[in-house]
C-alpha positions in Angstrom: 18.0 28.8 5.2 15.8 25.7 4.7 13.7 24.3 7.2 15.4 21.0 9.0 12.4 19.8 9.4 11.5 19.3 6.0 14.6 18.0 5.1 13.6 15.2 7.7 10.7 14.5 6.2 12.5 14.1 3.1 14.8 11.8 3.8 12.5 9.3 6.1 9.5 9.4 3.4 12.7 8.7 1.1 13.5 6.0 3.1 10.0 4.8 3.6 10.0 4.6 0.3 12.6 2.2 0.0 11.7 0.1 2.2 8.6 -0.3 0.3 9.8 -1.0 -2.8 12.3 -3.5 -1.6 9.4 -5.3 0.5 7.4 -5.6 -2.7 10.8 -6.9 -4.7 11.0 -9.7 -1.7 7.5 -10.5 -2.2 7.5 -10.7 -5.6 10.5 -12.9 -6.1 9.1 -15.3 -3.3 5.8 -15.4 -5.4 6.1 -18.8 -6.8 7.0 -20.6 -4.4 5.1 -19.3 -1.0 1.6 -18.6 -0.3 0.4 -14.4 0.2 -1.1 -14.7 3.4 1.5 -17.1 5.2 4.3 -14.3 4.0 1.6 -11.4 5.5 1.4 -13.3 8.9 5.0 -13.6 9.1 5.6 -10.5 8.1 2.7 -9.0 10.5 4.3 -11.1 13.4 7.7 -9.9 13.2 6.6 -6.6 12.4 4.0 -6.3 15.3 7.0 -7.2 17.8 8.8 -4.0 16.5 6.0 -1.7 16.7 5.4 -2.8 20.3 9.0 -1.4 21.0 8.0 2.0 19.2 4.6 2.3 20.9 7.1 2.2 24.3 8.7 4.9 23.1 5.3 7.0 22.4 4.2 6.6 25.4 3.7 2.8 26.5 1.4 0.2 26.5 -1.7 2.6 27.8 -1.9 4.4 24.5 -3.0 1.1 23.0 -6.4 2.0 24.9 -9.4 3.1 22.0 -12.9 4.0 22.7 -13.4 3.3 18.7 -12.3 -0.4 18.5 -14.7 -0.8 15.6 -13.8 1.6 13.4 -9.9 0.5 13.8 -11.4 -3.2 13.5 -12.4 -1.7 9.9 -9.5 0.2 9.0 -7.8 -3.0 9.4 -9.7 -4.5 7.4 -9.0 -2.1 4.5 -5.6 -2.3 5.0 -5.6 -6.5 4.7 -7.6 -6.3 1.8 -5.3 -3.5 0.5 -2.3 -5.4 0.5 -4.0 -8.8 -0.7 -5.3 -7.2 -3.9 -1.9 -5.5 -4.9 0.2 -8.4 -3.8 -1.6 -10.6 -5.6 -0.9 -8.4 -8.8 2.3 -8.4 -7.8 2.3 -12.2 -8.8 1.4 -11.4 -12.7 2.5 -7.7 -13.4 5.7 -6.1 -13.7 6.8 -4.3 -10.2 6.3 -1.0 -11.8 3.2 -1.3 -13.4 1.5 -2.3 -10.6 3.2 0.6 -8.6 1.9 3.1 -11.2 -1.6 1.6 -11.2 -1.9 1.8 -7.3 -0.9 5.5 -7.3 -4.1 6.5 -8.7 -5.4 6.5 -4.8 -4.4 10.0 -3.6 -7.1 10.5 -6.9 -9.8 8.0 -5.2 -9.7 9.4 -1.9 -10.3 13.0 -3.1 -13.7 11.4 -5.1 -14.4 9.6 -2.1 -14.4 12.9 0.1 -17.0 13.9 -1.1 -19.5 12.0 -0.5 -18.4 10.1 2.7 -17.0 13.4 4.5 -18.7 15.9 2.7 -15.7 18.3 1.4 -15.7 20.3 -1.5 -13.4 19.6 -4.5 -13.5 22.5 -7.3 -13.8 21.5 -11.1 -9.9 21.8 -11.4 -9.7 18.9 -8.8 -12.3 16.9 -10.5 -10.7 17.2 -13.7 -7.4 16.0 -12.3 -9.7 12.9 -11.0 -11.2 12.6 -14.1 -7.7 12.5 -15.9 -6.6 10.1 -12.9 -8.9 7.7 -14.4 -7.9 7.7 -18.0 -4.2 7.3 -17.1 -5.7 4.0 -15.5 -7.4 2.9 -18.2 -4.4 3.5 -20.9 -2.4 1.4 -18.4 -4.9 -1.1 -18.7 -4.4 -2.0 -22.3 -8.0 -2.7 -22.8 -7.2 -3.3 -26.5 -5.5 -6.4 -25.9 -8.0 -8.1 -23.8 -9.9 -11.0 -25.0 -13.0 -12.5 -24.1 -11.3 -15.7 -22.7 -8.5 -14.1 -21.3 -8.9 -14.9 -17.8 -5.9 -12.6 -16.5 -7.4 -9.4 -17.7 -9.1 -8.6 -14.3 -5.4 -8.7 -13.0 -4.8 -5.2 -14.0 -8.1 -4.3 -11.7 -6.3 -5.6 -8.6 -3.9 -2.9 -8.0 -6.9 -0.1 -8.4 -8.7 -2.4 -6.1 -6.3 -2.3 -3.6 -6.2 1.5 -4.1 -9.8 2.2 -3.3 -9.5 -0.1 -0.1 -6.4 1.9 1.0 -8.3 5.0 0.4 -11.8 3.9 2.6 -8.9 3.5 5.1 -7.6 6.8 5.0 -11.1 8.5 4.9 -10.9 5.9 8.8 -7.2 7.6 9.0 -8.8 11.5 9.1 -11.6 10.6 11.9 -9.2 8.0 14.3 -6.2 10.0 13.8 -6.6 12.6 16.0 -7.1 10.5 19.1 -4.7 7.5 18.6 -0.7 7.2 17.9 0.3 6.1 14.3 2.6 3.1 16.7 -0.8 2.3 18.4 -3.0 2.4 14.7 0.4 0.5 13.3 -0.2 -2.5 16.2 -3.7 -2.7 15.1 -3.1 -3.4 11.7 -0.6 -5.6 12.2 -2.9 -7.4 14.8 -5.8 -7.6 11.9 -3.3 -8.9 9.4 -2.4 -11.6 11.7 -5.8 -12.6 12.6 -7.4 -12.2 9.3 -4.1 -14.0 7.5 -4.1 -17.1 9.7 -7.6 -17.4 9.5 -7.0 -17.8 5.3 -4.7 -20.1 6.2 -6.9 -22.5 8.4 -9.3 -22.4 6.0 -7.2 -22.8 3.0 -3.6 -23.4 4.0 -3.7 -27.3 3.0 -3.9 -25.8 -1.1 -7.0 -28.0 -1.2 -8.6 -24.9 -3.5 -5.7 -24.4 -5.6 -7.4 -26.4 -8.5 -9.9 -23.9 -8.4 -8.2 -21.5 -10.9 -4.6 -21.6 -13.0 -4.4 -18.1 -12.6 -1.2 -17.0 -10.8 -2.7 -14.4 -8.8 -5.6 -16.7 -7.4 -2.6 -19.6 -6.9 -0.5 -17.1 -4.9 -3.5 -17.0 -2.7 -4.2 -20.5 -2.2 -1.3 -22.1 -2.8 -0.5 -24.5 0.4 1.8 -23.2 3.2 5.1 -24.6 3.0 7.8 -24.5 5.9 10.5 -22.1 4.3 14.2 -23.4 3.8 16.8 -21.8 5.7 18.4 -19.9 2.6 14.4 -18.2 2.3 14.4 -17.3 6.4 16.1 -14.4 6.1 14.2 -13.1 3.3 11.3 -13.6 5.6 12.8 -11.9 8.4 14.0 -8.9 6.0 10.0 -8.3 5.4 9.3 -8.1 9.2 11.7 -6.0 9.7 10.8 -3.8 7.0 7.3 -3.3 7.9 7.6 -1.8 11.3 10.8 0.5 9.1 8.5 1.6 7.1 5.5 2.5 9.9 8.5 4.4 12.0 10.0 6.0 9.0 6.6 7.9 7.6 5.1 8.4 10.8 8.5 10.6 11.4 7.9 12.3 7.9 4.3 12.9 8.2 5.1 15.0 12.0 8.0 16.9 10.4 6.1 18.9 7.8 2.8 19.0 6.7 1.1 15.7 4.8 0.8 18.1 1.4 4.2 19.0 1.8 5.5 15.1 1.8 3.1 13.5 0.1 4.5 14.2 -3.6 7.5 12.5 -2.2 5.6 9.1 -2.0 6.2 9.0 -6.0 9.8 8.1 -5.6 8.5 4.6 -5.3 7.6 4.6 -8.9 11.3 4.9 -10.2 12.5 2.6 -7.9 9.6 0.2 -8.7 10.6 0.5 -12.5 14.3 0.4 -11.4 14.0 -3.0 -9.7 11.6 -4.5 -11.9 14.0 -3.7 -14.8 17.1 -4.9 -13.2 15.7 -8.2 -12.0 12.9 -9.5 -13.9 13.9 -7.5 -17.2 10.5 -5.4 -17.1 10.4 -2.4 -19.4 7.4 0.1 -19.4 6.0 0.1 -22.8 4.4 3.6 -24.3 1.1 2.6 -22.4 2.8 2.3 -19.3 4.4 6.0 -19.4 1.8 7.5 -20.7 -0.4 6.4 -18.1 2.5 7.0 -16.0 2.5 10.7 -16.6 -1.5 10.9 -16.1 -1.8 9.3 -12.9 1.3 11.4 -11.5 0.6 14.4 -12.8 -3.1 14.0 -11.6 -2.1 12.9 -8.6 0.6 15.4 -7.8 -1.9 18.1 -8.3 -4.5 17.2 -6.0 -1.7 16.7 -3.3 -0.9 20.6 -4.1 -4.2 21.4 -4.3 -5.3 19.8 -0.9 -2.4 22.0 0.3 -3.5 25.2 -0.7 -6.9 24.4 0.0 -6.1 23.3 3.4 -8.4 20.3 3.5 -7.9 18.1 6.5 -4.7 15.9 6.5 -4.6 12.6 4.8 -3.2 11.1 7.8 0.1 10.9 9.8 1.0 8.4 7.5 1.2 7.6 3.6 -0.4 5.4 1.6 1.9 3.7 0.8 2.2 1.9 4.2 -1.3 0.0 3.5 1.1 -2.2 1.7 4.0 -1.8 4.5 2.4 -1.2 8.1 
């Protein structure tokens, strides 16, 4: 008989999932006309109110107590800078490309393991790293950069936000053991509301926008603007959805072992493809699958590998929530 606990974690890291693809849909279509950090603070605002609730339910307010307030301070930080970078892709490429490009971190924080905790990775794993990394650069379509072409460092932003979300789970393996995922969910959300508002005193008039014509740079500097009631509900749909998404993968991540779940995470990428075809009319090219396959294949391994290894857990939740606390 199978295991109901596994089929738990199944169906909330599926639902996790959805969430997150839907957030980045809302995001994307609300693009051109808000700026990213006033849609992060509201979306941290609303969403901080409904972790509150869950960390009631772990346990209450007392488990919001941390002898490591630094190192969460950081992780924060990571997370922020995680969801800046791939949001502002988000602005330029199609939902599934920058999906696909962002999955190479399950690859980055098995390189980074090594030297900043000190495991072992075997040549198998490395060569699934090194593989990682050419599935990356396929999708990157070097060949039709230019030298003026100001948007090529676009396709860097998503595998920037990658390596910041994996810095934060190497922070995830050392400050999970003595905090609550609600508890490490409030401070995030706590971080992104500081550290968004902040952008916005500082550059919430749009007085830098002139700075750059690039649509990623303009999503970050464009001027706050006081949303129309038809775009309110969009607004409070991305609240909502973030504390969804914490709840939903903390549950999957204590039903069964992270190795086990993890590989589920890549049910984003179809739905990714799925929305970005159905409505902005994005279609992969043969770049785009191929490094498709690379990345997910690579990435799929050292998931199984880290299993049978039995390396330390990659946290109690997924990576995808740097982009969905």
């Amino acid at each position: 008989m199978e295991n109901p606990s596994f089929k738990q974690a199944v169906a909330f890291i599926t639902l996790g999932m959805l969430l997150i693809s839907l957030n980045d849909l809302i995001i994307k279509k609300l693009s051109g006309a808000y700026p990213l950090h006033q849609m992060i603070f509201t979306r941290a605002f609303i969403g901080l109110f409904f972790s509150l609730i869950i960390v009631q339910f772990e346990g209450g307010f007392q488990i919001l107590r941390t002898s490591r307030p630094g190192l969460h301070m950081v992780r924060g930080l990571m997370v922020f800078l995680s969801n800046m970078t791939y949001f502002a892709a988000l602005a330029v490429l199609p939902l599934g490309h920058a999906t696909a490009l962002f999955f190479i971190s399950p690859i980055l924080i098995t390189a980074l393991s090594i030297p900043l905790l000190g495991e072992t990775v075997g040549p198998r794993r490395i060569a699934a790293v090194i593989m990682g990394f050419v599935g990356v650069f396929i999708m990157m379509k070097p060949h039709t950069w230019r030298a003026d072409d100001v948007n090529a460092f676009v396709f860097f932003l998503p595998v920037l936000a990658a390596l910041f979300y994996a810095l934060m789970q190497i922070l995830t393996r050392k400050l999970s053991i003595g905090s609550k995922p609600s508890a490490m969910a409030v401070y995030i959300q706590m971080v992104f509301i500081t550290l968004s508002l902040a952008i916005g005193l500082v550059a919430g008039g749009g007085q830098y926008m002139g700075l750059s014509d690039n649509p990623s740079l303009v999503f970050i500097l464009r001027p706050w603007v006081w949303p129309p009631l038809g775009d309110m509900p969009y607004f409070a749909v991305l609240g909502v959805m973030s504390a969804g998404v914490g709840y939903s993968l903390s549950r999957a991540y204590s039903c069964a072992p992270a190795a086990t779940v993890a590989p589920f995470e890549y049910v984003l990428l179809p739905l990714a493809i799925l929305w970005g075809w159905s409505f902005f009319g994005d279609i992969p090219d043969m770049f785009i699958l191929i490094g498709i396959v690379l990345i997910v294949g690579s990435g799929l391994y050292v998931y199984i590998r880290e299993g049978q290894k039995r390396v330390a857990p990659l946290s109690p939740s997924s990576g995808a929530q740097s982009r969905a606390p």
